[in-house]
Each structure stands twice: as structure tokens, then as C-alpha cells.
C-alpha positions in Angstrom: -71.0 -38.4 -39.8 -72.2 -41.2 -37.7 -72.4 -44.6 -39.6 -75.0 -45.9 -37.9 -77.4 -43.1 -37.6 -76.6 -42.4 -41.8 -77.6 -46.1 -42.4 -80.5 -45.5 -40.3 -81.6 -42.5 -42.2 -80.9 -44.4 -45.5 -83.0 -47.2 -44.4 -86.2 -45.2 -43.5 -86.1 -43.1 -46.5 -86.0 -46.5 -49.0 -88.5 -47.7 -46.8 -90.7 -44.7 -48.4 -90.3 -42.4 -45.1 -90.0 -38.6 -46.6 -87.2 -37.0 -45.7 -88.4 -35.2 -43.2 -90.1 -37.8 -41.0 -86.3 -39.2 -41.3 -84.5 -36.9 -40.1 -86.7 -36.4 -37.2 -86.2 -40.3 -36.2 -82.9 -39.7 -37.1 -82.5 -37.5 -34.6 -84.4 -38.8 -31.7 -82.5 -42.4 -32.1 -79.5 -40.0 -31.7 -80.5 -38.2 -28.7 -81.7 -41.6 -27.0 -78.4 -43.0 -27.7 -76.7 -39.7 -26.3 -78.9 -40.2 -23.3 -78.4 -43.4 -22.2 -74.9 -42.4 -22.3 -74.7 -39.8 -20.3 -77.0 -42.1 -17.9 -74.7 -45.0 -17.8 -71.7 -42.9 -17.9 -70.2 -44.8 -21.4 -68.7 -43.7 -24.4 -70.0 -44.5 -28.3 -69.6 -47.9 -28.5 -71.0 -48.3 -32.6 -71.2 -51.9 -32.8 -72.8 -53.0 -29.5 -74.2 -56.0 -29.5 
């Protein structure tokens, strides 16, 4: 599992989000990530700052 996309999950649904709506974000912040990647020809870089 991907630690940051988990803690993004986690952080919607104690924001109130149901579980569906988070999963969906969940999911479209992964495939932007994925991407940009494949875009800019990089690798998962987890803590970029």
C-alpha cells in the first residue's frame, strides 16, 4: 500500500468524506501522480518537497 495515498484516504474520511467519495479522490490523486510521471519520465519520489 502507498503511504501517502493511505494517509490521504484517512484524512478525507475523518474529515467526514464517506467512503466512497474517498476512494474516488483517492484514486484520481493516484492517477495524477502516475501521470505526471510518466510525463516527466520520473520514478515515485514519496516525500517530494
Amino acid at each position: 500500500h502507498n503511504p501517502v495515498i493511505s494517509e490521504f484516504y484517512h484524512r478525507l474520511l475523518a474529515a467526514g468524506k464517506n467512503k466512497m467519495t474517498a476512494i474516488v479522490a483517492a484514486m484520481q490523486k493516484l492517477l495524477t501522480i502516475l501521470n505526471a510521471m510518466l510525463a516527466k519520465n520520473q520514478s515515485w519520489i514519496p516525500n517530494y518537497s
